[in-house]
N, C-alpha and C positions, 0 to 999 in steps of 0.2 A: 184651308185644304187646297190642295195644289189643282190645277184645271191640269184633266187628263188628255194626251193627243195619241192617237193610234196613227202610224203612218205605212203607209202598204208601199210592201219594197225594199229593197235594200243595196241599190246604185247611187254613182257619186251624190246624187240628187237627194234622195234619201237621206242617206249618214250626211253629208253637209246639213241637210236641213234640220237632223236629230239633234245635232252638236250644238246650233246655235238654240234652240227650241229648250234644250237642257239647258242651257248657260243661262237662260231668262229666266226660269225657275219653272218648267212646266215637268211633270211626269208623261214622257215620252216612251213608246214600247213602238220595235220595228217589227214588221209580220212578211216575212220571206219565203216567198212559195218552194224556192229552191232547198235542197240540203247546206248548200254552202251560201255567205251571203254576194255581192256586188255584184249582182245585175248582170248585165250583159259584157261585166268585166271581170267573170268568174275568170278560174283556172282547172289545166286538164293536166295532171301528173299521169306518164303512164312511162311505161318499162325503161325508168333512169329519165326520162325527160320529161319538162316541164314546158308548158305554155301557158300565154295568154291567152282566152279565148278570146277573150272581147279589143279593149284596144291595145297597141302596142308604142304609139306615137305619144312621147312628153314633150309638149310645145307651153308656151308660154307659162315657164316657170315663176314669173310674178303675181299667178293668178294664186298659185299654191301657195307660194311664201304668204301673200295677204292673207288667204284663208288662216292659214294657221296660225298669224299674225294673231287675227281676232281672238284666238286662244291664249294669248303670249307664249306659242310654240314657233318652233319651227319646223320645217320638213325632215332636216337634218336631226330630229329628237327622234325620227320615228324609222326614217330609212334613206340610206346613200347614194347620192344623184353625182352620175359623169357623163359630164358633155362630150355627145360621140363626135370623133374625128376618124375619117370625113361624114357626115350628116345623114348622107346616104348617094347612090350613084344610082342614072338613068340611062338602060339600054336605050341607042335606035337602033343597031342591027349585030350582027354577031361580030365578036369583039369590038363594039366600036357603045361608048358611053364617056358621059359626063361625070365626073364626080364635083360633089358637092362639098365642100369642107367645111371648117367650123367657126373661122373669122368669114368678115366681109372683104378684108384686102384678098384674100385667096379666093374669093368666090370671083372676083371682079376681074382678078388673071386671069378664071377658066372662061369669064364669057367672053375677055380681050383676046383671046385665043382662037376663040370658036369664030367672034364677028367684029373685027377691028372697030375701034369707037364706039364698042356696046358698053363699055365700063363707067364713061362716064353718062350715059344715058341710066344705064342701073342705078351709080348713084343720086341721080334728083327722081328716079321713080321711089327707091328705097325712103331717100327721106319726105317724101308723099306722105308712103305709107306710113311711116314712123308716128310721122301728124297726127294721120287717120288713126295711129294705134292708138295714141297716146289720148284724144279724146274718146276713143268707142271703150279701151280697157279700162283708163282709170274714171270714167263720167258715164256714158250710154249705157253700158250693158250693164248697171248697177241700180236703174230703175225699172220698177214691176211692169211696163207695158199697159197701166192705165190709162193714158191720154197719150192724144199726138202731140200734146204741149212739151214730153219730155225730150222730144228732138229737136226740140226749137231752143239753141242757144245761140250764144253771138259766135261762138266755135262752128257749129254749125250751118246756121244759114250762110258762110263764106263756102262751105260746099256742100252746096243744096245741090248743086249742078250733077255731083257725084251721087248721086240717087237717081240721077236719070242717063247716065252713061253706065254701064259696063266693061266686067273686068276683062273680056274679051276683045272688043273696042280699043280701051287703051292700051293694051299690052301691044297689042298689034299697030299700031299709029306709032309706037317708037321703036320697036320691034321687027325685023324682016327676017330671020333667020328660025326656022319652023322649031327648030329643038331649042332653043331659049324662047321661046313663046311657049312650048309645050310646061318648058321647068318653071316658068313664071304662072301659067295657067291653074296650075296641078295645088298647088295650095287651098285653093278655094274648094276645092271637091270635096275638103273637110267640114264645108259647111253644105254638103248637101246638094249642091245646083251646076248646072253648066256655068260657064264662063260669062257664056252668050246672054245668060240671066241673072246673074249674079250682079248687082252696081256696085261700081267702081270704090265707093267708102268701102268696101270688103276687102280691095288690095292691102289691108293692115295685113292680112294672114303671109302677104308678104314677109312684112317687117317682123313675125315670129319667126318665120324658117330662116332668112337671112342677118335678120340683126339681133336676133335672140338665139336663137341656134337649138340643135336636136338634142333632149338628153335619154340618159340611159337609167331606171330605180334599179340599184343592184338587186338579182330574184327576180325584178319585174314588174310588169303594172301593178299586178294583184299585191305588191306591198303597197302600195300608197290607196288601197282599200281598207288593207290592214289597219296603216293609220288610223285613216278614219274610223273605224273600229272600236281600236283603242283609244281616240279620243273619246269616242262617242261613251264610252264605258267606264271611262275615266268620271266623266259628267254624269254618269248615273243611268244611263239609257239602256231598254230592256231589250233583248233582240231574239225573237221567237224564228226557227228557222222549220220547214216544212210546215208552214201553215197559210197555207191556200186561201183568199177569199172568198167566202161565197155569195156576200152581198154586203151593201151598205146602206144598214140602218137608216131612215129617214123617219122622223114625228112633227107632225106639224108644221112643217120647210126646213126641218132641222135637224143635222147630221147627229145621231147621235150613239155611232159606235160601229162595231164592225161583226162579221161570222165568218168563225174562220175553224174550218173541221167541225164545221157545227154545234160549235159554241160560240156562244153570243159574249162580245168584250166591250164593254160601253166608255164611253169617249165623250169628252165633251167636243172637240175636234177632232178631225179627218183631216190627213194629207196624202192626199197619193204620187206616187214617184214611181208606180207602174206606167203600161202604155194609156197612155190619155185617153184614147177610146173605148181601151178594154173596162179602162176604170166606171166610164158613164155606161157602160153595159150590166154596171153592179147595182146600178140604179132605175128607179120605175121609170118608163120613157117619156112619164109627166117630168121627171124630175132632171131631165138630159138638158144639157143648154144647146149640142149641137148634133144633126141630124145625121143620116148614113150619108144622105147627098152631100152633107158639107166634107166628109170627111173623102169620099171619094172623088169630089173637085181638087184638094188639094195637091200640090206637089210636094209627092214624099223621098226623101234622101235614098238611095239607091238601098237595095240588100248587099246580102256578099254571099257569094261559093267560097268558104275558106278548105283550106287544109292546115293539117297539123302533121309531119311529117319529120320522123329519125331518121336518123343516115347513119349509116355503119363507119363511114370518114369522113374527115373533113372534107370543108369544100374548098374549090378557088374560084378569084373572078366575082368573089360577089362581095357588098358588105354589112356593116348590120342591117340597115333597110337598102334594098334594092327596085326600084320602078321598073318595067317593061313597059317601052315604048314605042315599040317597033313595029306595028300596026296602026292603023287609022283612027283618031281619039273619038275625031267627030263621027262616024260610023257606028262606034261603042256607044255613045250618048247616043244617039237615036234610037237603039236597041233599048236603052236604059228608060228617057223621058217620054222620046214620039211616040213610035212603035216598039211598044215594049216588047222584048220577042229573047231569046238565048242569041247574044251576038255570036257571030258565027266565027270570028276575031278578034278574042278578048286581050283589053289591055292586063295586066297583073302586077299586084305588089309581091314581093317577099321580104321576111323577115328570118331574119337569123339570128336569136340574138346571143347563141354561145357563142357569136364571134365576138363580143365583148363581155360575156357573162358566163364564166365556167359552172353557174348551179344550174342553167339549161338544158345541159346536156353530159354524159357520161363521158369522160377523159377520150377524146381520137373521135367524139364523134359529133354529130352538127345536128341539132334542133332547125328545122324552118317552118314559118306559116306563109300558106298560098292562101292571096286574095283576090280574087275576082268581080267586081261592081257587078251587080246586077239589077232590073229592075223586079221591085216588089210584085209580088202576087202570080208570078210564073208557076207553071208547072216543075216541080220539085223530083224527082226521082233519082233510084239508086243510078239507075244507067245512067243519066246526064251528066250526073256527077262524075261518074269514071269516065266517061267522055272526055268532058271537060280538061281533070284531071291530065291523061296522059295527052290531049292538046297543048295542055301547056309545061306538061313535064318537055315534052319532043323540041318545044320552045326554048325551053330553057338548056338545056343540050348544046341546043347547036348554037345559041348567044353567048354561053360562057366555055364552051367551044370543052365540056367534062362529061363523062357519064355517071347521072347518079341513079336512075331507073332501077339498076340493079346492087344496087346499096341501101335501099329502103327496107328498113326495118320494124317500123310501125309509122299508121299511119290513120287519122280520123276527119272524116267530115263534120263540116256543119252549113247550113245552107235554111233555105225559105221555111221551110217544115220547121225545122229547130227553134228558128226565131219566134214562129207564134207557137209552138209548144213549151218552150222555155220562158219568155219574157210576154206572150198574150200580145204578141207584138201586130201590127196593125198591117198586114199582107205581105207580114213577115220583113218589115222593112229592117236595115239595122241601124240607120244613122235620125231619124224620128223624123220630123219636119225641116224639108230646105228652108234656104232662108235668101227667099227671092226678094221681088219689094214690095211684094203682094202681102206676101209671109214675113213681114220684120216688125220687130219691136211689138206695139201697141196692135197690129194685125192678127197675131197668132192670138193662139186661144191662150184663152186666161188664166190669171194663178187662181181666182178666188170665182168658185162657183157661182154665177148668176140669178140662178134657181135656188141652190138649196144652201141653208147659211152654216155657217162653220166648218164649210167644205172647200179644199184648196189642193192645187194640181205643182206639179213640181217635175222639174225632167227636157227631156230633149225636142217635147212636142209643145213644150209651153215656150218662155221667155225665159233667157235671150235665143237658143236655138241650142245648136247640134255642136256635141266635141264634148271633151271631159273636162276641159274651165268652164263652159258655159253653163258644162251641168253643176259641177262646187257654185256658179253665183245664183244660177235658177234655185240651191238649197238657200243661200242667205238670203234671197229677194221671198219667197213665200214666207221664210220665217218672219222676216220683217212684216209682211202683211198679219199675220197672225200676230202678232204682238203688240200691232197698230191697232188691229179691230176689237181683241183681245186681250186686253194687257189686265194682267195679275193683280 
């Protein structure tokens, strides 16, 4: 008879780990508190327009191809990837931005432009990072974070050194020109940390924006949820949606099933792919491996003020991702990590993505999401948000020098409240645990429960960290654990 796994959740972390978990031969059922499934990478269709809620950014397209690999699929089986040109553009002030394009030879014109002799300083930082990719993607970030032994290779101890420098640091030592230091900085914020804290082996996230480049899933992220989906489904995996957890089962140190709508589902294994905290709140606090204090010492990846926003016409001046950077970065981060507080000059993202994607938005008109970093656990209200809001609409106005204020035609938030009502999320953060050097690898909390047996964590607050590749490998590194300690 086959060993049953119940896994709670239904993000990248989740379905990766369902797929490989069924491919082994286990009966697998996913338990999705939402109506819809993927996590914090649902979607919000509303009068002719469609968004991402959750992420919008496809970086390091090798992570995906290998995943599906393990399937003998490809990404291309399931849904259509174009590389955007240009990548995306960064205000500093009104009318005045970088664009980013989609080779490396055009990127290295636009910094030869900006700061004579920076091109070829880009390229030996670039191919750095290439190094650093090439060992962290295809080696590091493929082990479970069980021992500090798994950073110790001969690749590595040549740069150990780069664990004690940061990406702030180097950037700046080859670097003098404040807006290419901004665009070289700004990659890492995907992993959750300032610059300032972030070491230096992190500059790979480089080597994805520039040497791997920005893509586009036609529809949108939530089709490469879909995939996973229908892989998952393909492989025989059950996916229960509107079913809440309400605790997990413990006998004797040992998981043994789930309640969910107050019915009891018994398992021989547990995987959770929700918020890592909320998960151990579903258990007795004998059975917790880590306390309120731990959780509260840690540095957690910022939230976000999003907006979701129709426009009655198109726009100009802008392209499919556009950065706002024409305030003070390091003032925003201080609002964010030091003193957490509503910066009072927020940096901003936008995305547009009917300007590559006609199923976004209805024929003449423009789909955008506003994002604004924020730190976890703020006060949340309807005001601050419109605040916020028409702060940065006024911004946006007078940098791309158009009025859209009065072309808005629907429009939604989501913000601090949303996150822990929707995903249980941990003071509402949205990107789970940074990934400083305190919090890397073998640091973070674990996949495989300490306390209680047959229990295993999966997602953006375990191993390897935060982004949507880390979460597809966080699915195949638990699975792997399970079918080490488990095996059929």
């Amino acid at each position: 008879m086959k060993s049953t796994i119940n896994i709670i959740g239904s993000g990248f972390s989740s379905l990766a780990a369902s797929c490989y978990l069924a491919k082994a031969g286990y009966h697998v059922t996913i338990f999705e508190k939402n109506t819809t499934i993927g996590g914090r990478a649902r979607q919000l269709v509303k009068d002719g327009f469609t968004f991402d809620i959750g992420p919008t950014w496809y970086w390091m397209p090798d992570v995906f191809e290998r995943f599906f690999n393990d399937f003998n699929k490809k990404p291309s089986d399931y849904y259509a990837l174009e590389k955007l040109n240009p990548a995306y553009s960064v205000y500093f002030g009104k009318d005045d931005f970088i664009t980013i394009e989609d080779t490396f030879n055009k990127i290295k014109i636009a910094f030869e432009n900006e700061e004579p002799g920076s091109s070829k300083k880009l390229t030996q930082f670039i191919a750095k990072a290439k190094s650093n990719y090439d060992i962290a993607i295809k080696d590091l970030v493929y082990n479970p974070g069980v021992s500090p032994l798994e950073l110790v290779t001969f690749a590595t101890i040549n740069k150990l050194n780069q664990f004690f420098s940061t990406i702030k640091r180097d950037v700046r030592k080859e670097f003098k020109n404040d807006r290419l230091v901004k665009i070289l900085e700004f990659p890492v914020l995907f992993l959750g940390a300032k610059p300032s804290d972030t070491p230096s082996f992190y500059n790979f996230m480089n080597y994805a924006d520039f040497g791997l480049g920005t893509f586009h899933p036609k529809k949108g992220m939530y089709q490469v949820i879909l995939a996973l989906e229908s892989l998952a489904k393909e492989l025989g995996v059950t996916i229960k949606t509107n079913a809440p957890i309400e605790k997990i089962r413990v006998e004797n140190g040992k998981a043994t099933g789930l309640v969910s709508n107050g019915i009891e589902y018994k398992s021989d294994i547990v995987v959770s792919g929700a918020d890592y905290h909320h998960t151990e709140t579903l258990l007795q606090k004998t059975d917790r491996q880590y306390s309120e204090n731990y959780w509260n010492k840690k540095t957690f990846a910022p939230s976000s003020l999003l907006f979701y926003v129709g426009f009655d016409k198109k726009l100009i001046h802008v392209n499919h991702h556009t950065l706002f950077f024409d305030v003070d970065f390091d003032v925003h981060a201080e609002a964010i990590y030091d003193t957490p507080k509503w910066p009072e000059n927020p940096l901003f993202y936008a995305s547009f993505p009917s300007i590559t994607d006609g199923n976004a938005a209805p024929e003449g008109k423009e789909a955008g999401i506003f994002l604004i970093p924020l730190a976890p656990g703020l006060e949340d209200t309807t005001e601050l948000r419109e605040t916020y809001f028409n702060k940065i609409m006024d911004r946006f106005e007078n940098l791309t020098s158009q009025n859209v204020k009065n072309h808005i035609i629907c429009k939604e938030s989501f913000c601090i409240n949303d996150f822990i009502k929707d995903y249980n999320s941990y003071k509402g953060n949205a990107y789970g645990m940074a990934n400083t050097l305190t919090q890397t690898a073998f640091l973070r909390p674990k996949l495989k429960s300490k306390k209680v047996k047959n229990l295993f964590f999966t997602g953006q607050l375990t191993v390897p960290g935060p982004g949507v590749p880390p979460s597809l490998i966080s699915g195949k590194l638990v699975a792997d654990l399970v079918i080490k300690h488990h095996n059929i």
